[in-house]
C-alpha positions as CSV (number, residue, x, y, z in Angstrom):
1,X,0.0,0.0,0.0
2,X,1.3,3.6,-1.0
3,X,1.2,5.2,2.2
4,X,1.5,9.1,-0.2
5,X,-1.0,12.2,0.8
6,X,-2.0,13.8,-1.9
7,X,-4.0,16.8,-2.4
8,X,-7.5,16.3,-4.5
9,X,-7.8,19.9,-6.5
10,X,-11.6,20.5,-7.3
11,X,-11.6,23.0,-10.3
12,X,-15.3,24.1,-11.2
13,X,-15.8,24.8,-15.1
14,X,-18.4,27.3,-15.7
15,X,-19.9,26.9,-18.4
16,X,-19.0,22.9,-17.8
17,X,-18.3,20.3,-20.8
18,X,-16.1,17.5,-21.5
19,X,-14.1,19.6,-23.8
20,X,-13.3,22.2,-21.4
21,X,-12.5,20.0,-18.7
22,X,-10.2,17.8,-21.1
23,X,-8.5,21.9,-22.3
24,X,-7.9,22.3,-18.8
25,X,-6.3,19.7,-18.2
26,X,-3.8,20.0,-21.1
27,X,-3.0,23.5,-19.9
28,X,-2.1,22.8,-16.7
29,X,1.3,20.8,-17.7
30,X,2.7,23.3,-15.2
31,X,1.8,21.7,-12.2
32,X,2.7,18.8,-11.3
33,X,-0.6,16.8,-10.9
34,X,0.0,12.8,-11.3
35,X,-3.5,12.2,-12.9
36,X,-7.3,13.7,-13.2
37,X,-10.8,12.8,-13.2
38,X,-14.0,14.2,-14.5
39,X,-17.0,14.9,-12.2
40,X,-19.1,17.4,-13.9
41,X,-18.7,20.2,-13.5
42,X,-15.5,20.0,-11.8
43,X,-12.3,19.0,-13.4
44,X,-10.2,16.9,-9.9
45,X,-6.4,16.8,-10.3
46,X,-4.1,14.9,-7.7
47,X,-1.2,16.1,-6.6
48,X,1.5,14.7,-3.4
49,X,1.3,17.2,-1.1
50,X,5.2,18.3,-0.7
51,X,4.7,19.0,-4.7
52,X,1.1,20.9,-4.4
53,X,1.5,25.1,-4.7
54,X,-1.6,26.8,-4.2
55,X,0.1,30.1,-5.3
56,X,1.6,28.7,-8.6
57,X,-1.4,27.2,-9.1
58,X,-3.6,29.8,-8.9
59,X,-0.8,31.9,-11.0
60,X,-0.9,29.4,-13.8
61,X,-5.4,29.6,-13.8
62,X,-4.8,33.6,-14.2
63,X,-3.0,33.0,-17.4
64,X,-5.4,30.7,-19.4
65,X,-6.9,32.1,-21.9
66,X,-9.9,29.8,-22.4
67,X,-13.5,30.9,-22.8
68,X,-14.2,29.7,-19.6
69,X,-14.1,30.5,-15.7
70,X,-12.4,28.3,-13.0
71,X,-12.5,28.3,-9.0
72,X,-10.4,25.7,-7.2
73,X,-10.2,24.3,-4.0
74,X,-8.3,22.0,-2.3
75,X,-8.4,19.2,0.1
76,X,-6.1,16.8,2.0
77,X,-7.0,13.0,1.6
78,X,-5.4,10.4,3.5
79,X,-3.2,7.8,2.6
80,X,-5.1,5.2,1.3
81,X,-4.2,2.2,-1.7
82,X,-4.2,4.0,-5.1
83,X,-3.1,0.7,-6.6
84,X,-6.5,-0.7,-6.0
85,X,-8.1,2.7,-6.8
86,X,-6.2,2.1,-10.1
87,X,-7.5,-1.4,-10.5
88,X,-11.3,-0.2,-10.4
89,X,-10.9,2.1,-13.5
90,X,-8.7,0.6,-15.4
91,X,-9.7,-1.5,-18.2
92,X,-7.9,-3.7,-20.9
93,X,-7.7,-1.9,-24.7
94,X,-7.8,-4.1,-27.8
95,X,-6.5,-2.1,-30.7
96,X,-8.5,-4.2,-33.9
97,X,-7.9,-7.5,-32.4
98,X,-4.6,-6.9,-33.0
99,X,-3.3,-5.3,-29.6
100,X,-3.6,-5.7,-26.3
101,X,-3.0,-3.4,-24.0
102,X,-3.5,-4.2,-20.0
103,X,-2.0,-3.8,-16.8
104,X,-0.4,-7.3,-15.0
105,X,-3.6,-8.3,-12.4
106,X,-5.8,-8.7,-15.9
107,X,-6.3,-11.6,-16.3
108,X,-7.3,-14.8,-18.6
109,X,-7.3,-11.9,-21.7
110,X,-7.6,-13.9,-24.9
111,X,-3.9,-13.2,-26.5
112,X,-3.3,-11.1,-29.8
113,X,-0.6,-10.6,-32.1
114,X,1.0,-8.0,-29.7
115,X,0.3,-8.0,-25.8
116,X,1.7,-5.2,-23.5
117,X,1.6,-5.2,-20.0
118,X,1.8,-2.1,-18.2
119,X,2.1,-1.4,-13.8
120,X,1.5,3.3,-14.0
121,X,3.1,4.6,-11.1
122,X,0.2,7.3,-10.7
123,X,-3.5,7.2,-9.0
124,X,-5.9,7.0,-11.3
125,X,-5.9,7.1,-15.3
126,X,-6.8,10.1,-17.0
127,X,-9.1,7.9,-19.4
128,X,-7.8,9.0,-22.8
129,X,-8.2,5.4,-24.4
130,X,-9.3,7.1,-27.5
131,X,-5.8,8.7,-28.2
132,X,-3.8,5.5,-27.5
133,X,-6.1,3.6,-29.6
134,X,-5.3,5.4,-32.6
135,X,-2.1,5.9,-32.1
136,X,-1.5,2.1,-31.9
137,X,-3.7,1.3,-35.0
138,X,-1.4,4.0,-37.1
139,X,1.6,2.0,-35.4
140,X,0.0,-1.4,-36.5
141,X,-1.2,0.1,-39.7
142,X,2.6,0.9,-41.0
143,X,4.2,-1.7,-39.9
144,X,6.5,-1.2,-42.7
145,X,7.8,2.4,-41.6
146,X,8.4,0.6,-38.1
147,X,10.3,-2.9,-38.7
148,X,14.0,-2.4,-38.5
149,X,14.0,1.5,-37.9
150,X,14.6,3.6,-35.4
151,X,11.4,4.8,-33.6
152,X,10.8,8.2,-31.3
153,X,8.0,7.9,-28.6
154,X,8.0,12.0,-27.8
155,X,6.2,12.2,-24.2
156,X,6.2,8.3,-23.6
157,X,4.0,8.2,-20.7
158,X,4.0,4.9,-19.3
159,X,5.7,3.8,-22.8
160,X,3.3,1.8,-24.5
161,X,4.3,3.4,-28.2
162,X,7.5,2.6,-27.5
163,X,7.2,-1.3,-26.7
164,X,4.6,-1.7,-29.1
165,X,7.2,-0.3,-31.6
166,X,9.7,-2.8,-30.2
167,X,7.3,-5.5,-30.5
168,X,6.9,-4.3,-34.0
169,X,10.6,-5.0,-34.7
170,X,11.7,-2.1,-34.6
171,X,15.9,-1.7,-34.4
172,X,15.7,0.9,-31.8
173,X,13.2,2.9,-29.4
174,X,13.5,5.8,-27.6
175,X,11.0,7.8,-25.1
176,X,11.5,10.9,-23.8
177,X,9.1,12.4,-21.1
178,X,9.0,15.6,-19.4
179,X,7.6,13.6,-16.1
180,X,10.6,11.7,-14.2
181,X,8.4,9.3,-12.9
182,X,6.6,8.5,-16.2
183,X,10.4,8.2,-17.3
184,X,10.9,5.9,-15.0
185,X,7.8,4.1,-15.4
186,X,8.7,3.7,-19.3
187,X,11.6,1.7,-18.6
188,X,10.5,-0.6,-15.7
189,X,7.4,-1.5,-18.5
190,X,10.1,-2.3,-21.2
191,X,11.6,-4.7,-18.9
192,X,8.2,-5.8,-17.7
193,X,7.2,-6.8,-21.3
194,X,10.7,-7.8,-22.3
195,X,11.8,-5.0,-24.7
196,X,14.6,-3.3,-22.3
197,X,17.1,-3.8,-24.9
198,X,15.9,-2.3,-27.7
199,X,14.4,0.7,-25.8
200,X,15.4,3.4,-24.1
201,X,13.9,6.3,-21.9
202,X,14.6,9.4,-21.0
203,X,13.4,13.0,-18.7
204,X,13.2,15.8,-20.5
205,X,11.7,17.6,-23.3
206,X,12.0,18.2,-27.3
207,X,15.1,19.7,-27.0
208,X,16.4,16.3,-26.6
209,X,15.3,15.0,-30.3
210,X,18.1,16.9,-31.3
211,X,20.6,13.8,-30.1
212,X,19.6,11.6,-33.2
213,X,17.4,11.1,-36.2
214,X,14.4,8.9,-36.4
215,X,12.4,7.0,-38.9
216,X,9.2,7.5,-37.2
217,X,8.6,9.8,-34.3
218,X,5.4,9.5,-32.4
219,X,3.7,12.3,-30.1
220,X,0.6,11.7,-28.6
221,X,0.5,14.7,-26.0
222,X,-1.8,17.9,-26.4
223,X,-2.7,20.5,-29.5
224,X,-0.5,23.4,-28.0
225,X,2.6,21.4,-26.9
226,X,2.0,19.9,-31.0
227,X,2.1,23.3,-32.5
228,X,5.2,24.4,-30.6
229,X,6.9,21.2,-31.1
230,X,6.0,20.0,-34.9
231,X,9.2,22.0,-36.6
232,X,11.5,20.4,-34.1
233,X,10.0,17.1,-34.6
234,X,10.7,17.8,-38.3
235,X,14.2,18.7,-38.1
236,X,14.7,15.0,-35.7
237,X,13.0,13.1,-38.8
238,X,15.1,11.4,-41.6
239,X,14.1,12.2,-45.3
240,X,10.5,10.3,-45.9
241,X,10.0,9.7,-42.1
242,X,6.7,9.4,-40.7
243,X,5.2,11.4,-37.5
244,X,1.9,10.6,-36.3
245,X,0.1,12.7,-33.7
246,X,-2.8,13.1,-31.8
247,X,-3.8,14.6,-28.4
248,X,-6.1,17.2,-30.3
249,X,-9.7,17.8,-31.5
250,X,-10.7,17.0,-34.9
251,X,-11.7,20.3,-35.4
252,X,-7.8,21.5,-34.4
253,X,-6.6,18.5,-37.6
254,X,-6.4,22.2,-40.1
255,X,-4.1,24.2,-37.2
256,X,-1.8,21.0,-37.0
257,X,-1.6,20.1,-40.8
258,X,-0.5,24.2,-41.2
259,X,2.2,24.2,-38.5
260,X,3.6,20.4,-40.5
261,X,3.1,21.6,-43.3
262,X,5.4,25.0,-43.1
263,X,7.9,22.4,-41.4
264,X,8.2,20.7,-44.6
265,X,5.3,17.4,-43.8
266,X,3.2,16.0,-46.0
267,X,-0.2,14.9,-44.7
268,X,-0.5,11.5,-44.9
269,X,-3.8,10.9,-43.3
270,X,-6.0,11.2,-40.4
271,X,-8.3,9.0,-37.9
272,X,-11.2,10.2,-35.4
273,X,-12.7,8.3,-32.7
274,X,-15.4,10.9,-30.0
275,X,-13.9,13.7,-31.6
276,X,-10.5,13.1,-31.0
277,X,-7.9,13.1,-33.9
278,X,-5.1,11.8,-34.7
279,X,-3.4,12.4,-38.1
280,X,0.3,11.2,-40.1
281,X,2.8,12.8,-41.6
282,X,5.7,12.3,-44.2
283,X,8.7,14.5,-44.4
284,X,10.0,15.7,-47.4
């Protein structure tokens, strides 16, 4: 049992939707919350209490520029066992039968071509299934752009890109995430599904793409951390590389495609699952 305090942020939305709690929660990359959840009309972010700054957070809400009002408070809650917390809302994903993603107490899954097992070190999931979904079937969809190349998964997360890449065949992965702990995490779930050789995680930011050249680079993260990001993710991709995105609205798939294609990307395609996008590109 994880015996952490954490501090449970209530942030009421007015007017509320699911879209402005889900913008909220990208712009607030700042603080260091470990994972949300969505109670309408309050957006709940959890953060350990030695991390938790009610003065930088309130700083960072002053800033947004959103369309929308926000008033935050903030409670203590006691220790109590996240992992089991995590258990309750966690549920397996199967990516067109042909990938299965789940963490290691699911069990008696029927198998599929690729299987990842992954253990978060954080307290609940932030739910956005729909995202690693399709980046996973634009993954298992070019399968050709992946096998024996060198792969970029550009704010890993818990990694599952990355080892699916690996699984893939690719010839070598990287992650980079801005989180320590999700860098961590990345590279105890390599190990965990047998892939620690061939991938390789690290802390930190875009600035660190500049250390190689990749084949594909993939960035699921959010639409403003995309349009700040895209040129340097074109100047880390090798001559007909691929970079697939998502982390944005369909309706933002225009504002992307512009930003790629000043940065010298072709637009290969898109997908859309709830509204959510995700969409390819090919450097020239």
């Amino acid at each position: 049992m994880n015996s952490q305090e954490y501090i449970e942020v209530s942030m009421k939305i007015t007017p509320f939707s699911e879209e402005n709690a889900e913008i909220l929660m990208a712009e607030l990359d700042g603080i260091p919350f470990e994972s949300f959840t969505v109670e309408e009309p309050f957006l709940k972010g959890y953060v350990p209490k030695e991390e938790y700054s009610a003065q930088l957070l309130r700083l960072e809400l002053s800033g947004l520029e959103t369309g929308f009002d926000v008033e935050f408070s903030a409670t203590l809650i006691p220790p109590c066992n996240w992992n089991a917390l995590w258990e309750e809302q966690f549920t397996p994903i199967v990516v067109d039968g042909k990938c299965t993603i789940k963490a290691s107490f699911h069990k008696g899954l029927k198998r599929t071509r690729f299987n990842i097992t992954i253990d978060p070190k954080m307290a609940f999931g932030t739910g956005h299934h729909q995202t690693t979904y399709m980046m996973c079937r634009a993954l298992l969809e070019n399968e050709a752009s992946v096998k024996g190349k060198v792969v970029m998964d550009m704010g890993c997360g818990t990694a599952v890109l990355a080892i699916l890449a690996a699984k893939m065949g690719a010839a070598h992965t990287y992650g980079i995430d801005i989180d320590a702990v999700a860098a961590v995490s990345a590279f105890d779930n390599a190990r965990l599904n047998r892939v620690s050789r061939h991938v390789e995680t690290y802390c930190g930011d875009a600035s660190l793409l500049q250390m190689g050249k990749y084949d594909v680079l993939l960035a699921n993260i959010n639409r403003n951390i995309l349009l700040e990001d895209i040129p340097t993710y074109s100047r880390s991709l090798k001559k007909g590389g691929l970079l697939i995105v998502s982390g944005f609205y369909t309706e933002d798939l225009p504002m992307i495609s512009g930003v790629a294609s000043v940065a010298g990307l072709d637009f290969a395609g898109s997908d859309s699952m709830d509204n959510w996008c995700s969409a390819r590109y090919i450097k020239k």
